[in-house]
N, C-alpha and C positions, 0 to 999 in steps of 0.2 A: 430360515437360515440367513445367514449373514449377508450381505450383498457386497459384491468386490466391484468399486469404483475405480474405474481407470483416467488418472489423475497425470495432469504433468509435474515430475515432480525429480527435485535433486534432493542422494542424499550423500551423506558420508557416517560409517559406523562411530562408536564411542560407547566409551561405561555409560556416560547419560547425554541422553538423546534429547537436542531443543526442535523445536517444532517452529516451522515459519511458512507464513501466506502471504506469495505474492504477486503481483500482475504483472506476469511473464506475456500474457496477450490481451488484447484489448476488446476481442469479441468472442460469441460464442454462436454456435449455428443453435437454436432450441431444437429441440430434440420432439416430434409428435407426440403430444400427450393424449392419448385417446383412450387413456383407461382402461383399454381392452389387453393390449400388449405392454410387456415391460418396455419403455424407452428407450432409445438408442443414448452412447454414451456421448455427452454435447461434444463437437468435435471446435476447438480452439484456433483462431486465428487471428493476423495482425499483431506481430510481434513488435513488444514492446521493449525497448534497450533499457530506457531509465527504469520500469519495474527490474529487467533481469539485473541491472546496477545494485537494485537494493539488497535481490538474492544473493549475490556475490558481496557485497556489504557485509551483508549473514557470514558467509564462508569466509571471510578475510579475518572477522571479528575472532571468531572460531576456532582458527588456525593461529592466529595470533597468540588466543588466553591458550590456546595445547602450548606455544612455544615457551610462554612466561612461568619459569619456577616461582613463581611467588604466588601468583593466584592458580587453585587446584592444582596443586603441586602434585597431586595423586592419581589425579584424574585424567581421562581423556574425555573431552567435549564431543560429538556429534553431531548432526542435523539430518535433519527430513523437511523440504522446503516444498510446498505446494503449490503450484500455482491455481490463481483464484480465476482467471479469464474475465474479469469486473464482473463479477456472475454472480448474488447471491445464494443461488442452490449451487451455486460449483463451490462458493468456499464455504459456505456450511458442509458442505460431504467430505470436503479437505479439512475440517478441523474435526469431524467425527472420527474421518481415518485416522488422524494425529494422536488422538485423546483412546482410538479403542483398538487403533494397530489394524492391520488388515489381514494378518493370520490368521489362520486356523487355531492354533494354540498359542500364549505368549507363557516362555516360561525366561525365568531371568537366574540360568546357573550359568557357571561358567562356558561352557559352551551352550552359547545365546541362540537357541531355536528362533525365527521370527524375528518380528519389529517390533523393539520393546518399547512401548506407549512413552509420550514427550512427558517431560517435567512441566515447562511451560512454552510458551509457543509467541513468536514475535509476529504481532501484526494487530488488526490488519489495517488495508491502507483506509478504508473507507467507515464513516459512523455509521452509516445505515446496516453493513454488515458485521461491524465490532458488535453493534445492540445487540441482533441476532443470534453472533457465534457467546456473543458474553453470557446473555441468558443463560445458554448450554452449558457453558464452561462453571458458573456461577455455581452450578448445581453440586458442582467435584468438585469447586475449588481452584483450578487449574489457572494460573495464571497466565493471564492474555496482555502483554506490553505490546502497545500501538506505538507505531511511529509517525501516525498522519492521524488519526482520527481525535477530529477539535470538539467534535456537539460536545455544549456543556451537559445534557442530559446525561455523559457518560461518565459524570463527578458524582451521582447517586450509590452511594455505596450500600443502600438495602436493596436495589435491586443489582447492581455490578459488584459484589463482593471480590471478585476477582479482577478489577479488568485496573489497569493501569497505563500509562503512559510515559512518551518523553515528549512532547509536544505538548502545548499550553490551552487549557479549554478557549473554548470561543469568550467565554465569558470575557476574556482580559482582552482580545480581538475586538468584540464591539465596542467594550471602554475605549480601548486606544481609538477609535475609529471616531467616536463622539468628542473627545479630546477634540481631535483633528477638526470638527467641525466648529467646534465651539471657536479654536484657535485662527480660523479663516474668518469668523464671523459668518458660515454659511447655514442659514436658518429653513434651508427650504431643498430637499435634496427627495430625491428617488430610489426606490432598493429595488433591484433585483434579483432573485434565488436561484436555486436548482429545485427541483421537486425529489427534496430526499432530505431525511434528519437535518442533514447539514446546514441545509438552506433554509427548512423551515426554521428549527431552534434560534437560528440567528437572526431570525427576523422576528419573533417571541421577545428576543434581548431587546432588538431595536424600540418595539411598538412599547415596551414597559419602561427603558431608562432611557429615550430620548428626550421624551419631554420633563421629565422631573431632573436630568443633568441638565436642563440648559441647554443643551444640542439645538432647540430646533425643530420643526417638525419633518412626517415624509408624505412625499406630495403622492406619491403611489408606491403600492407593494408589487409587482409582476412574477408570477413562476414562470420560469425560461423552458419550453417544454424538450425531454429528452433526446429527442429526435431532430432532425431538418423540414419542421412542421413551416413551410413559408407565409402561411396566411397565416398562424398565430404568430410569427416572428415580425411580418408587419406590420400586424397590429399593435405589437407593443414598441415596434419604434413608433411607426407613428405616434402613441401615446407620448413616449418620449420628446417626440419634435413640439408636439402643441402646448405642453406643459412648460410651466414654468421656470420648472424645476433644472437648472443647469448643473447641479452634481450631481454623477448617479454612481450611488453603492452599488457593486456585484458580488453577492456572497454565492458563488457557483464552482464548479467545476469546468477544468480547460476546452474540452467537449461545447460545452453550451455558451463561452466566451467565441469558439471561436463560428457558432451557427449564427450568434445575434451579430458579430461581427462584421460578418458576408453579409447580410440586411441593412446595417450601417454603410458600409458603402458602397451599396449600389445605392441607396439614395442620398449618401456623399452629406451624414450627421456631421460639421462639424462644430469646435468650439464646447463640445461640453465637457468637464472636469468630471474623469473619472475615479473612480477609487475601487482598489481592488483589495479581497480577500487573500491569504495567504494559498491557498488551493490553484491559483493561476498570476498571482503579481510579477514571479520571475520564470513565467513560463517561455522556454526560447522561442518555440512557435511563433509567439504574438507580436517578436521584437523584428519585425519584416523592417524596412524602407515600405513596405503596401500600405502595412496598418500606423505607419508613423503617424499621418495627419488625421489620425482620427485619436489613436491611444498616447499619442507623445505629451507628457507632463502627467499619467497618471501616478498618481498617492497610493501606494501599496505595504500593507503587511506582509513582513516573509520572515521566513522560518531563519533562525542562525544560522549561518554558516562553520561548517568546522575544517579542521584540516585531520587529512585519516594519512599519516606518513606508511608509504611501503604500497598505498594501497594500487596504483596503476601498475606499479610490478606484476601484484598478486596476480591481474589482471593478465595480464601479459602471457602467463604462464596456459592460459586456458587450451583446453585442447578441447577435439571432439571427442564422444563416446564412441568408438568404434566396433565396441562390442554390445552396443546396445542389442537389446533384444527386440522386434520390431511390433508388438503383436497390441503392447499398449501405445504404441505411436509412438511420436519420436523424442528420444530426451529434450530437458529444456537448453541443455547445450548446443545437441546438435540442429534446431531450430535458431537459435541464434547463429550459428556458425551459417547456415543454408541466407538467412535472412542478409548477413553482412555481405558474403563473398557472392550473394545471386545464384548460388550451384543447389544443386539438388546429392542426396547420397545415393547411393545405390539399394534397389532399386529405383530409378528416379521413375517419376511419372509418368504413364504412357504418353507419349509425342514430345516428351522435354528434350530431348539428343537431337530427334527430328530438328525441331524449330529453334535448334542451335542454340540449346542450353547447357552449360558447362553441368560436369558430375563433380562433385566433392571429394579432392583427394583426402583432407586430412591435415595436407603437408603446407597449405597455404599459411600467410604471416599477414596476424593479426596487426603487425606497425603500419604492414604496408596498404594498410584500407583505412579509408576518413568513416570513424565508427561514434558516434555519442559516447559509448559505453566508456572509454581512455581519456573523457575531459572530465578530470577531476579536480576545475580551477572552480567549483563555485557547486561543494557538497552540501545539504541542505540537508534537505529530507533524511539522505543516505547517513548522514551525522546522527539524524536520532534513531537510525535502526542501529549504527554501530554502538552507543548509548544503549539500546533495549538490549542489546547482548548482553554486552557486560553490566545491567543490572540483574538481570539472572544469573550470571556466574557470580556476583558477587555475592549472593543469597545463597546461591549452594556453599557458597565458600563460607559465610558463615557458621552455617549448619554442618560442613563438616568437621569446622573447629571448635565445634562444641568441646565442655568439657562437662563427664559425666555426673549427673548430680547437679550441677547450673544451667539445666536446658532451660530451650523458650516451651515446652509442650509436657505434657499431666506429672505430677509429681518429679519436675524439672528434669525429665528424658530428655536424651538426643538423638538423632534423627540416626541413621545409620544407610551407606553406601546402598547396603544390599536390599535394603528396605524402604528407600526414598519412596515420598509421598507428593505428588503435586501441593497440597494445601500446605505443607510442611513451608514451604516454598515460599 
């Protein structure tokens, strides 16, 4: 039988339903695999505002194409947004859920039994789990637009038939970066990765079009390991201090910038010219007065910046789910709301009251708390999820205005409402 994953997850109904992965939390507890017993469901934590940013991104985008007569004028949009908890097996279960519904039956009349299965689904943030969920998707068809995932590997279109983007492969990332070198005169530089697609593919780019651009060579390759490993973190600064090399590449993730970081100074690297990847170049974390005399003048790639008008209102408007039902844990709302105001809901955890922890009315104002999620002076990333929407909607829109007899599909048919097809798509 089918197995029901309990997933954190926002949604809202619609005639068609977009599907979205996002990192609502930053970890996940593993769950005992012992083969013996089915596994407990990962239980999610360390809430993260700029993922739940990009969800609400989704929902703005959303709300917006329902408001505009001019695009699906007919139609009403929807979402089911999943969160992934940076978890591999958590967002492959959340794009299985998306792609096959989690009812028992899906039937699609007018009174709509069940979750009826995504047309296509925006995400996700990471290359290593776009590869994964893409393979899948690849097999239906279903279209998968990334807002963050760069490995050029994910520009193979006989193995990602489906998978798409608004974000620029890495490919065009290492050119520029070589550019840069070539334009310093800096011939002798260092890379360091993350150990994931990301990091590897881009140091693939490096080892093949540095030397043949002219760049230069790299005095060392290093993988930054996942974790707070301190004796391999030493060892690759020290490797850094003895070498020559005074530029050092990091094509990583924020995570592993800011482990080699705490290494840096405690033994107080300075004077070397950084250069960052787009994944942490405008990360705020890093822009301390701490880290100034170590990272101050670094050379970074970042994503464009857009402006989303209307959207800290949207924002604004957020409430908690009060009626949440409690049994699959707690909406991604109401976690956000617990996470901003410090409160718990009812029931709060045993000894939270005790140790003089406020309960969550409800009634509290989101103006009046300093929240990440309301500084929308410097949208990035959040740009190319509001982008992956409306290049889905703009595909169903085409295909609704088909006109009969000039389709794009076998003997020039056109797609029809009740019958939409992911691959259609």
């Amino acid at each position: 039988s089918q197995g029901k994953f309990h997933l954190n997850e926002m949604h809202q109904t619609g005639d068609v339903i977009l599907g979205g992965l996002f990192e609502n939390n930053l970890f996940s507890a593993d769950p005992d695999l012992s083969f013996i017993l089915e596994p407990h469901q990962s239980n999610c934590y360390g809430f993260n505002v700029i993922g739940y940013r990009h969800a609400q991104t989704m929902a703005f985008a959303i709300d917006e194409i329902n408001r505009n007569s001019n695009l699906l004028p007919d139609v009403t949009l929807g979402y089911s947004l999943y969160d992934h908890c940076n978890q591999l097996r958590i967002g492959f279960r959340a794009a299985l859920t998306l792609v096959s519904g989690q009812e028992e039956q899906v039937t699609l009349e007018e009174n709509c039994v069940g979750t009826p299965p995504v047309l296509g689904i925006v995400g996700d943030s990471s290359s290593t789990r776009s590869i994964a969920i893409s393979t899948l998707l690849g097999l239906y068809r279903v279209p998968l637009v990334s807002y963050f995932a760069t490995c050029s590997c994910l520009s193979d279109r006989q193995k990602f038939p489906s998978f798409f983007r608004t974000i620029p492969s890495d490919a065009f990332q290492v050119n520029a970066m070589i550019q840069i070198l070539k334009h310093f005169g800096w011939t002798w530089a260092g890379l360091l990765i993350s150990d994931d697609d990301y990091g590897v593919h881009a140091a693939r780019s490096f080892h093949s079009d540095l030397g043949p651009a002219g760049g230069g060579c790299l005095a060392y390759t290093e993988i930054l390991p996942w974790g707070d490993d301190p004796a391999e973190l030493r060892r690759i600064v020290d490797l850094m201090i003895t070498s020559k090399a005074q530029v050092v590449i990091v094509f990583a993730q924020e995570i592993h910038i800011i482990n080699i970081m705490k290494e840096v100074v405690r033994q107080n690297v300075t004077g070397l010219q950084w250069m960052a990847s787009e994944a942490w170049s405008s990360a705020a974390v890093l822009q301390t007065p701490h880290l100034m005399p170590y990272l101050g003048g670094t050379l970074g790639i970042s994503i464009r910046r857009g402006e989303i008008p209307g959207f800290r209102d949207f924002m604004l408007q957020i409430r908690p789910d009060l009626h949440h039902n409690n049994t699959n844990g707690k909406s991604v709302v109401n976690q956000f709301w617990e996470h901003t105001f410090q409160c718990r809901f009812a029931p709060p955890p045993a000894g939270w009251v005790e140790a003089g922890g406020e309960v969550c009315t409800g009634q509290e104002v989101l103006e009046n708390v300093e929240t990440e999620l309301l500084d929308v002076s410097d949208l990035r990333s959040e740009y190319n999820v509001y982008k992956a929407v409306y290049a889905l909607a703009y595909a169903l829109d085409d295909m609704l205005q088909c006109e009969p007899g000039r389709g794009p599909f076998s003997n020039n048919t056109c797609a029809h409402l009740q019958k939409l097809e992911p691959w259609q798509v």
